[in-house]
C-alpha positions in Angstrom: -26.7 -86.7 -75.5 -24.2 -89.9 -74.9 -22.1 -87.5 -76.8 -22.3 -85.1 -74.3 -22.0 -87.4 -71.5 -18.7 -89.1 -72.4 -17.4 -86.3 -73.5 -17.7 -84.8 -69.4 -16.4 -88.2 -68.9 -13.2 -87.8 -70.4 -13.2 -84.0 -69.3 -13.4 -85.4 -65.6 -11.1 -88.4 -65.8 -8.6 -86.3 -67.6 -8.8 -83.8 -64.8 -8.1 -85.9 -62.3 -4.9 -87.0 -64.5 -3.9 -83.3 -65.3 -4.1 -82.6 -61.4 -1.9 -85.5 -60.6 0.7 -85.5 -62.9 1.2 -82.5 -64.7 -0.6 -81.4 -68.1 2.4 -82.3 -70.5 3.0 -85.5 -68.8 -0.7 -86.6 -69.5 -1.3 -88.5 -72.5 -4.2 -88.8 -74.6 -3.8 -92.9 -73.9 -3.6 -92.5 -70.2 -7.1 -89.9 -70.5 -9.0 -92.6 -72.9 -7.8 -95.4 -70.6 -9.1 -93.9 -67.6 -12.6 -92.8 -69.4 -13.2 -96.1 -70.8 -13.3 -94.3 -74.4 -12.1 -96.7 -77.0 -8.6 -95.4 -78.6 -8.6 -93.6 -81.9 -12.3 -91.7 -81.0 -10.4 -88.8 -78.9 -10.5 -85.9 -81.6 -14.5 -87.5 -82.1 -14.9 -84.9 -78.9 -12.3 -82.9 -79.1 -10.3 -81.0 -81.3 -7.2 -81.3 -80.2 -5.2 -82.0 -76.8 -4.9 -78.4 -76.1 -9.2 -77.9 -76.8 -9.5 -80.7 -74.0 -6.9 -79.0 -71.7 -8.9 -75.6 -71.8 -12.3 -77.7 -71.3 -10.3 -79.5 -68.0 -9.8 -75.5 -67.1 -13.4 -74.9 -67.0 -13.9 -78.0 -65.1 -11.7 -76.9 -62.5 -13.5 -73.3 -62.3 -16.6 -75.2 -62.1 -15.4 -76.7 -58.5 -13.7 -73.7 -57.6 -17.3 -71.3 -57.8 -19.4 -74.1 -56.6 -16.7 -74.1 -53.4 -17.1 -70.4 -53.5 -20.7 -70.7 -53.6 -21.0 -73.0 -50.6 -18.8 -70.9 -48.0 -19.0 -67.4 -49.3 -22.8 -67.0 -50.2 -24.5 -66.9 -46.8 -24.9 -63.2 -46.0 -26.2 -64.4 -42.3 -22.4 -65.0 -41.8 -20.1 -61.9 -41.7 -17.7 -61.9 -44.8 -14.8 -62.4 -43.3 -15.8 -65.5 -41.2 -17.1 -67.0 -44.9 -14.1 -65.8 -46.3 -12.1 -68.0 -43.4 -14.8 -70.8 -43.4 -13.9 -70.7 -47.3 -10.4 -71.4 -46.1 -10.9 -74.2 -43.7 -12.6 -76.2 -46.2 -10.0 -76.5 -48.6 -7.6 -77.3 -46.2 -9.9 -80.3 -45.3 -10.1 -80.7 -48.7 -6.5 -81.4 -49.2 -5.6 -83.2 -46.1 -8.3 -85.5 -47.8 -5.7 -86.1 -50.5 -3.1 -86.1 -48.7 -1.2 -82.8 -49.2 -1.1 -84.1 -52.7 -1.8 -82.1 -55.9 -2.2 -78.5 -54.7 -4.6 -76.1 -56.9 -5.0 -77.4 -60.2 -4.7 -73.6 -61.5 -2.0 -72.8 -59.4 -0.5 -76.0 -61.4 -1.4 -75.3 -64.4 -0.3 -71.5 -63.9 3.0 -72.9 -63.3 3.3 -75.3 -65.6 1.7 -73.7 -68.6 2.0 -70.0 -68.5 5.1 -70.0 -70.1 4.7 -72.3 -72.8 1.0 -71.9 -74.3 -0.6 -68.5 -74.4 -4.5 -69.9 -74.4 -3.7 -71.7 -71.8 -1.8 -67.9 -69.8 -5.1 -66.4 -71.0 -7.5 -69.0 -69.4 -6.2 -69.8 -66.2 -5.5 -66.2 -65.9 -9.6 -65.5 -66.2 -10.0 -67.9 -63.6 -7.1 -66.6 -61.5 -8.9 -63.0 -61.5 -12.6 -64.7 -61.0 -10.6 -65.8 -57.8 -9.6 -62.5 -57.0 -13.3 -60.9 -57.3 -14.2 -63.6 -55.0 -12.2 -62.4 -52.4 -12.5 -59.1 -53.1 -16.2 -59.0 -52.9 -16.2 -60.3 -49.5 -13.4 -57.7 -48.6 -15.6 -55.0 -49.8 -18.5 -56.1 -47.5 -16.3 -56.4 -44.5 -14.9 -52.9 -45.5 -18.9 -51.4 -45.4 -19.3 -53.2 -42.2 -16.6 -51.4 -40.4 -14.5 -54.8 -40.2 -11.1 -53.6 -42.0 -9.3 -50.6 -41.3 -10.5 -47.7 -44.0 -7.4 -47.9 -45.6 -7.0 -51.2 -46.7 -7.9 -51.4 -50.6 -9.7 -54.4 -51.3 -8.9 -55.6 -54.8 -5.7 -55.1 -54.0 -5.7 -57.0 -50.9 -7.5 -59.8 -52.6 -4.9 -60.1 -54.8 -2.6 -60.2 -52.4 -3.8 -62.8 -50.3 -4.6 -65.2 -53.0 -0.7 -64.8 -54.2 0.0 -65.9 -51.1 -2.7 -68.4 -50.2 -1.3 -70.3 -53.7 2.4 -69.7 -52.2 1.5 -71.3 -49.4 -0.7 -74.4 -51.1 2.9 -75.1 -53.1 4.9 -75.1 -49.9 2.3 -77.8 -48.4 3.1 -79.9 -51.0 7.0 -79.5 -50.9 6.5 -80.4 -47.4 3.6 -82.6 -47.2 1.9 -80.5 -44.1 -1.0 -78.4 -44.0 1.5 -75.8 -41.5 2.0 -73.6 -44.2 -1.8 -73.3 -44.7 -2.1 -72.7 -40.7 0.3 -70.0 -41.2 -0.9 -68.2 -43.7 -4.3 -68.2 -42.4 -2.6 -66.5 -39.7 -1.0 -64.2 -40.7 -3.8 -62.8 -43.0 -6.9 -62.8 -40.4 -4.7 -62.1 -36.9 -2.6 -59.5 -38.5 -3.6 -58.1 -42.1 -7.3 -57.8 -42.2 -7.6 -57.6 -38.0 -8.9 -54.2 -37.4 -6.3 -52.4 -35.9 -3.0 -54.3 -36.5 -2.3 -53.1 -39.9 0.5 -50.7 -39.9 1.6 -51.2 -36.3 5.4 -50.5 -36.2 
């Protein structure tokens, strides 16, 4: 069990290292340091670096649904409204830290995809966990009669979480939350507003 526990100790420390700094310019000193794990007893939980960096991925996923779970789950709200609400609160969320750090899987998409397929592979479940999110609330607007019959939804999803992680990395190349604003825009008061979509 104390096994266990510091091991979600260094997971969560490390996280908060990963999303700061970058994955590759974490070390295994800086992640023991910030746990208050003694050096030396690192591979005592985990195999290697990269068996911690797919556990921090998981960790990461595990904020991500409980987020989802909180904004998107109440079917007294219509799904688009959740889907905005959803929205809102991640934008609070990083105004809280300044406009620093962005999506830790956008990040790690970035950073990563390139250089370690596990890595590609993981984030890339995430990513598309992501996308069935916001696909499943697309699909509920679409049987309510709240999008245009045309629009496809998985499609859509994917399109608007492109963007939605397109827009976190301009908030941080600015430090504003304006490209947030506008992207919120554009998706709910044009794309998925009844009736604007395909208006010369």
């Amino acid at each position: 069990m104390a096994k266990d526990a510091t091991r979600l100790s260094i997971i969560k420390h490390g996280a908060r290292l990963v999303h700061s700094k970058g994955y590759n310019n974490t070390g295994l000193s800086d992640i023991l340091k910030a746990a208050g794990v003694p050096k030396g007893s690192f591979y005592f939980y985990f195999k290697s670096k990269d068996d911690f960096g797919l556990a921090v991925i998981d960790h990461y996923w595990e904020f991500i649904d409980y987020m989802g779970k909180t904004y998107c789950s109440d079917k007294c709200i219509p799904p688009l409204k959740r889907l905005a609400g959803f929205m809102d609160a991640y934008q609070k969320h990083f105004e809280r830290m300044d406009l620093q750090g962005g999506c830790p899987i956008g990040n790690l998409m970035q950073e990563m995809s390139d250089l370690n397929d596990a890595f590609r592979e993981k984030v890339g479940d995430v990513y598309s966990r992501m996308q069935d999110r916001i696909s499943q609330l697309l699909k509920e607007a679409k049987d309510r009669g709240d999008l245009q019959p045309g629009i496809d939804p998985e499609r859509t999803a994917l399109f608007i979480l492109d963007s939605w992680e397109g827009a976190i990395m301009h908030m941080k190349l600015v430090k504003d939350s304006g490209p947030l604003k506008v992207f919120k825009q554009m998706i709910f008061e044009r794309i998925l507003k009844k009736g604007d979509l395909g208006r010369e």
